[in-house]
C-alpha positions in Angstrom: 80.0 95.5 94.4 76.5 94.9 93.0 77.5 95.8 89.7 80.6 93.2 89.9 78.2 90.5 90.9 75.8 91.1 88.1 78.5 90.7 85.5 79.7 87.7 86.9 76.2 86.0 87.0 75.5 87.0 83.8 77.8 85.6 80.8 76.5 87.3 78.2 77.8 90.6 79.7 81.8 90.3 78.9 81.0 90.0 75.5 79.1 92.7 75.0 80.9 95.3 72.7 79.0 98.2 74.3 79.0 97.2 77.9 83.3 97.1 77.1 83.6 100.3 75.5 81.9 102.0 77.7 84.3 103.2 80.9 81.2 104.4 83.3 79.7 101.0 83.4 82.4 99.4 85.8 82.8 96.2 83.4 85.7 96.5 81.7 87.4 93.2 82.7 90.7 95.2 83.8 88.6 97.2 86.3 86.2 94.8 87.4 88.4 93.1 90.0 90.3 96.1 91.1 88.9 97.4 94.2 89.3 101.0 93.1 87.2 101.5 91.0 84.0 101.9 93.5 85.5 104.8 95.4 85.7 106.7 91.6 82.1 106.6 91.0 81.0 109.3 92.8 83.2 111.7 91.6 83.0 111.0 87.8 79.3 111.1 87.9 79.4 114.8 89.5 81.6 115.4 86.8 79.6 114.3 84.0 76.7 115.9 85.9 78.8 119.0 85.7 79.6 118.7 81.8 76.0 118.3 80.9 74.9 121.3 82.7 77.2 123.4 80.5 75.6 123.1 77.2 72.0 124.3 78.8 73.9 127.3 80.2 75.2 127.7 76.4 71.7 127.2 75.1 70.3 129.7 77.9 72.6 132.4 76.9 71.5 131.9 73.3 68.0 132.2 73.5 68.4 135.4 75.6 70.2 136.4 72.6 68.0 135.4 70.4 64.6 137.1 71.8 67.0 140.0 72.5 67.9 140.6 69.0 64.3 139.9 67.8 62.5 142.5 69.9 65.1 145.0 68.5 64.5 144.0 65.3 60.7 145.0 65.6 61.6 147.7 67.6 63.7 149.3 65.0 60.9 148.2 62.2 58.5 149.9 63.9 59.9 152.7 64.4 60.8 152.9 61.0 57.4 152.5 59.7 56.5 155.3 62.3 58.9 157.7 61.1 58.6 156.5 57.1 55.7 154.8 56.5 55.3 151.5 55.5 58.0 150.2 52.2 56.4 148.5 49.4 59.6 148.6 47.7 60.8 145.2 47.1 64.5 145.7 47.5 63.8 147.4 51.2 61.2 144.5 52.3 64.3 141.7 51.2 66.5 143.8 53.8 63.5 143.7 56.4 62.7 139.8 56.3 66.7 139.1 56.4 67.3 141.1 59.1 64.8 139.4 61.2 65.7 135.9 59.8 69.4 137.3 60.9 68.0 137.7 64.6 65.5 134.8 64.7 69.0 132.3 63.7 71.0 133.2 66.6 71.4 129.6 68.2 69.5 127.3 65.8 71.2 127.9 62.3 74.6 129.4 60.8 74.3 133.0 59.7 75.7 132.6 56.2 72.9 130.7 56.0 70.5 133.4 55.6 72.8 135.0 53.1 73.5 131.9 50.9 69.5 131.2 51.2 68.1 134.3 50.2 70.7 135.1 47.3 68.3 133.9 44.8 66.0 136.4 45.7 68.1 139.0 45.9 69.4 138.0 42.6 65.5 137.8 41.0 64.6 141.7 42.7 68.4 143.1 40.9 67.3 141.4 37.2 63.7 143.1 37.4 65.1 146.5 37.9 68.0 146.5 35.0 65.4 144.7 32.6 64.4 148.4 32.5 65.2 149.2 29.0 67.1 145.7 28.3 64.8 144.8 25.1 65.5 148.3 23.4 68.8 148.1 23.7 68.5 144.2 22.3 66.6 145.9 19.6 63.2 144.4 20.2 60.5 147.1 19.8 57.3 146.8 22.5 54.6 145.3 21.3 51.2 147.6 22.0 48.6 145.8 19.6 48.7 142.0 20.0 47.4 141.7 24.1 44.6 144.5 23.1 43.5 142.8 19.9 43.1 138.9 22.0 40.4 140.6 24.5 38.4 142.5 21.8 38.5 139.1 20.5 37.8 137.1 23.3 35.3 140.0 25.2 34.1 141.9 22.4 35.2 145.0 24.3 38.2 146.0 25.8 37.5 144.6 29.5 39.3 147.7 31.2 37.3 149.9 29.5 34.0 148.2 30.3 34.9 147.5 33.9 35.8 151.4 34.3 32.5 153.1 32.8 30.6 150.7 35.1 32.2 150.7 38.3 34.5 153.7 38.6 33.3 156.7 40.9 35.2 159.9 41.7 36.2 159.1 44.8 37.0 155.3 45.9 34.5 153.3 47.3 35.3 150.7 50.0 35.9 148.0 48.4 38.5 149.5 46.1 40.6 149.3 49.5 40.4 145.9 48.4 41.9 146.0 45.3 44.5 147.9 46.5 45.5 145.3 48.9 45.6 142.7 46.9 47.7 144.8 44.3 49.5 145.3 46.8 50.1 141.5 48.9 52.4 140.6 45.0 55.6 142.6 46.6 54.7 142.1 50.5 53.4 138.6 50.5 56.4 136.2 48.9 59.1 137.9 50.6 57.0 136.9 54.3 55.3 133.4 53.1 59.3 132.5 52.2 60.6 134.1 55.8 58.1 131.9 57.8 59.0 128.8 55.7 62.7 129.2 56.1 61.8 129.0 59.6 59.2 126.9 60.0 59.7 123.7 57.2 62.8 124.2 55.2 62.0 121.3 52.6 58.7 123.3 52.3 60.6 126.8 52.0 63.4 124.9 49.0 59.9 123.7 47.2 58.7 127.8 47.0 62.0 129.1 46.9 62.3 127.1 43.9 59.2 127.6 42.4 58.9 131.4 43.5 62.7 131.9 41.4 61.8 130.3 38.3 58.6 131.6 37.5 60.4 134.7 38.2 63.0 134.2 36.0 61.0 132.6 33.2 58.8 136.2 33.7 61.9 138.5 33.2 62.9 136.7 30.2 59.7 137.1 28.7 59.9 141.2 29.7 62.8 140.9 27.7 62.1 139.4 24.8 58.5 140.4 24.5 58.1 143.4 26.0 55.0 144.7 26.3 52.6 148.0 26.9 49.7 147.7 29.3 46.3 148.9 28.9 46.8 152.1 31.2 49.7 153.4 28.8 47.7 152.5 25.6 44.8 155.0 26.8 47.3 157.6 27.0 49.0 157.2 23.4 47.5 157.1 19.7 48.7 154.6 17.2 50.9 157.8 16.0 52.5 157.9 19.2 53.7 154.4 19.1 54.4 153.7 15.4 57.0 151.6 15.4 56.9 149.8 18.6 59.0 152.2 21.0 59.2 151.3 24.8 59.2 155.0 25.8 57.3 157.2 24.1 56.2 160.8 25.6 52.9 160.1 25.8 53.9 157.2 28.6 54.7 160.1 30.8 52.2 162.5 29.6 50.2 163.7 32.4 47.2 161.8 33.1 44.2 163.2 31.9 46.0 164.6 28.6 44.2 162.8 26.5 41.2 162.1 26.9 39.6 159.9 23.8 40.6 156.3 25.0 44.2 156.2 22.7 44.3 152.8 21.3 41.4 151.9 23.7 37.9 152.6 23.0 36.7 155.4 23.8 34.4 155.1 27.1 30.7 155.9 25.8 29.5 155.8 29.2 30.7 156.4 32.8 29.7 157.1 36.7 28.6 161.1 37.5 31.9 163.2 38.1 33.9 160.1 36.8 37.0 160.8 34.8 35.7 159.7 31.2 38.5 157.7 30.9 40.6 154.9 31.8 43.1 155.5 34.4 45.8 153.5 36.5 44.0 153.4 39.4 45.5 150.3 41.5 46.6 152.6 44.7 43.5 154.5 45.3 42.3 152.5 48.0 44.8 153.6 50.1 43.5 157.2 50.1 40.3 154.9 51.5 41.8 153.9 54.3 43.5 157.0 55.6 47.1 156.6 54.1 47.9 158.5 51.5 51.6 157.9 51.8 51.6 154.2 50.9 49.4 155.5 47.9 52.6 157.9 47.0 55.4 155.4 47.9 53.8 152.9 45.3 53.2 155.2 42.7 56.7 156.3 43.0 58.0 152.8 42.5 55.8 152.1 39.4 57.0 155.6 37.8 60.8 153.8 38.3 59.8 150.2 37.2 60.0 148.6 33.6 57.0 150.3 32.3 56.8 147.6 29.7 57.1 144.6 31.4 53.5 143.4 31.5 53.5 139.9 29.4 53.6 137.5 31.3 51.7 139.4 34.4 53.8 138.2 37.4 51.1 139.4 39.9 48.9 136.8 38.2 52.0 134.5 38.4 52.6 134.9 41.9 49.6 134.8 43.6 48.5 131.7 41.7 52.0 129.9 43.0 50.6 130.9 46.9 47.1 129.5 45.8 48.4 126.6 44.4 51.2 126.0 46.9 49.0 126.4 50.1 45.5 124.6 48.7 47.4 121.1 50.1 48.3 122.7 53.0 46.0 124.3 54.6 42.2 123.1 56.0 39.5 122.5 53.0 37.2 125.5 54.7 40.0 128.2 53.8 40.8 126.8 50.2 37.9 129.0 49.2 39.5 132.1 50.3 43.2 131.0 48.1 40.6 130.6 45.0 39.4 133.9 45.7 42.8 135.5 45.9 44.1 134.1 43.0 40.5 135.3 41.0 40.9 138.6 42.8 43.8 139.9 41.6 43.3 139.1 38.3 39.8 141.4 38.5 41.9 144.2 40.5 44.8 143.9 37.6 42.2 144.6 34.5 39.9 146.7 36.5 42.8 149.2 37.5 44.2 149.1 34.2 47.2 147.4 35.4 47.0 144.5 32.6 45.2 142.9 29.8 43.6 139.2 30.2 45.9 137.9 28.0 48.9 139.0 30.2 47.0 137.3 33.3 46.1 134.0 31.5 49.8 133.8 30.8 51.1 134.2 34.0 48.6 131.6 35.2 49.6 129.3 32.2 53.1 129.8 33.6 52.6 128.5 37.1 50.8 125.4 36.2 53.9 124.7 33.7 56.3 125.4 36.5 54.5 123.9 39.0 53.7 120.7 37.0 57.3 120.3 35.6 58.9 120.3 39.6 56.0 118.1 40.8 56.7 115.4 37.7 60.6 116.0 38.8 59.9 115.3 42.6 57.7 111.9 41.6 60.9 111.2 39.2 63.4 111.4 42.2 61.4 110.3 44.7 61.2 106.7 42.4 65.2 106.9 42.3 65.7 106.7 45.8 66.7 103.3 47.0 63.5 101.6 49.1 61.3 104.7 47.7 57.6 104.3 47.2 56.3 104.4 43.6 53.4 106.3 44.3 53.4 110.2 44.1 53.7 112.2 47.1 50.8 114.4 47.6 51.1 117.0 50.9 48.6 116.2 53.4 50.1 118.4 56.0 47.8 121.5 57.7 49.2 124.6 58.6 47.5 124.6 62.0 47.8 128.1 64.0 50.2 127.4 66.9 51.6 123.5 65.7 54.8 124.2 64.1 55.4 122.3 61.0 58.2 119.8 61.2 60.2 118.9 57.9 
């Protein structure tokens, strides 16, 4: 045997631990002179070629499964969105984007994993909707004067107000679609960014997870504690209406148009021809634009049911300053612009629709750069723990580049 007369020639080879514990290489020295082992060669090769074909059989099977379960999954969405219309409601989108994650996992991850991952979340969407009345019944009335008096200080006007008379026509023009979609991306656009990092770059997707669930958290506490009226409900009421801080008054509900002489606003000296003379919420119009009126009445129905109060900090502000901020490492220097611009736009579509003051939108942008400051410092600080770790920070040099998939 050839293999027989290499070992012999070689006297390194007998005291090799690997070349001994390993039965397929013929030099064990109890086989090596025994004159059957040649003839078993063949056949435990074919066997072993025989095992290894099994788990590509395994991993064929799989993958049909996979793609099988994903195309019904967009099947089933889109014919959903056919026969309802497209769901801005948060809760509904979470189902979506696991569902999908459900059928994109078959093969490559457990499916509790989905479950255990996204319970945060879930958790975050359940505390927003019973913060709904959770500071009146802590006895904490809603504050209406403090975030209006800050811009009078800080403009001179009330910026709502100003932006309104000056920009506001009857009908929408086209570039209120715009505001409405970036109104809009704050419930669509973290449950989506987190799906494609859960599947792309996990250590990316813990970082936003992260991030994403304690701004959140940090922003219902605040709802709780400080809750607050925004400008579009303090153009509806007088300072008789809300005497004594309540969270619900009638005039919240009143129907728009009721009163007409600004409320606690100022009163608008000057407006567009066949304008309404006075501020109005007026986020969703764009919709109406485009041609789909029912997305206009499926988010108005979900602010009508929302904490009508919960406006300091603004988590719109909040949230699409964490995307800026999380993508301007990640992505190429030509789109950075465009995350600068998102982050700028919604603020303008929040006080130009009425939606918040200035004050609430600087505070939700002072609240991502704490919590994004505070887990960068706590990376650097763990990082410098590690045995063999470098002491310089870690800054993210990685591109999202259509196509490459990110590896974590």
């Amino acid at each position: 045997m050839r293999t027989l007369a290499t070992t012999e020639s070689n006297p390194t080879t007998e005291s090799d631990p690997t070349t001994e514990s390993d039965p397929t290489t013929g030099s064990d020295p109890t086989t090596e002179s025994d004159p059957t082992t040649e003839p078993t060669t063949e056949p435990d090769t074919a066997a072993a070629g025989r095992a290894s074909r099994r788990p590509s059989l395994t991993t064929d099977t799989l993958t049909i499964l996979r793609r099988t379960a994903v195309t019904v999954w967009a099947l089933a969405l889109l014919y959903w969105f056919f026969r309802v219309g497209i769901t801005f409601d948060r809760n509904t989108l979470l189902i979506y984007v696991c569902a999908g994650l459900l059928a994109a996992s078959i093969g490559r991850r457990g499916v509790l994993s989905v479950a255990r991952d996204w319970l945060p979340f879930g958790a975050v969407l359940v505390a927003y909707d019973l913060s709904r009345g959770a500071a009146e019944r802590l006895g904490r009335p809603t504050e209406w004067r403090l975030q209006l008096d800050f811009d009078r200080w800080l403009f001179g006007a009330d910026p709502a107000v100003w932006l309104q008379a000056r920009l506001k026509e009857p009908f929408p023009p086209w570039w209120e679609t715009g505001v409405s979609l970036i109104y809009v991306s704050y419930f669509l656009a973290p449950p989506v960014v987190a799906g494609l990092l859960w599947l792309r770059d996990r250590v990316a997707w813990r970082r936003f997870a992260a991030q994403f669930v304690a701004i959140s958290v940090i922003g219902l506490a605040g709802f709780i504690a400080f809750p607050a009226a925004p400008p579009w409900a303090a153009s509806q009421c007088t300072a008789q209406d809300v005497a004594g801080g309540p969270s619900d008054p009638p005039c919240i509900n009143a129907k728009v148009g009721t009163l007409t002489t600004g409320g606690l606003l100022e009163p608008m000296s000057t407006h567009q021809g066949g304008a309404a003379p006075y501020v109005e919420r007026i986020a969703t119009r764009g919709w109406n634009k485009l041609g789909i009126p029912q997305a206009k009445a499926l988010i108005d129905e979900g602010q009508a049911g929302s904490n009508q109060v919960a406006a300091v900090p603004s988590l719109h502000a909040a949230i699409s300053a964490l995307l800026s901020v999380f993508f301007w490492p990640r992505v190429q220097r030509r789109w950075r612009p465009l995350l600068a611009l998102y982050a700028v736009g919604m603020g303008f579509a929040l006080v130009y629709s009425a939606e918040h003051y200035v004050f609430d939108i600087l505070l939700g942008w002072l609240l991502t750069g704490v919590v994004v400051a505070v887990f960068g410092r706590w990376e650097r600080a763990r990082s410098r723990r590690r045995p063999g770790a470098d002491t310089k920070p870690v800054v993210a040099t990685d591109t999202l580049t259509p196509g490459v998939p990110t590896r974590s």
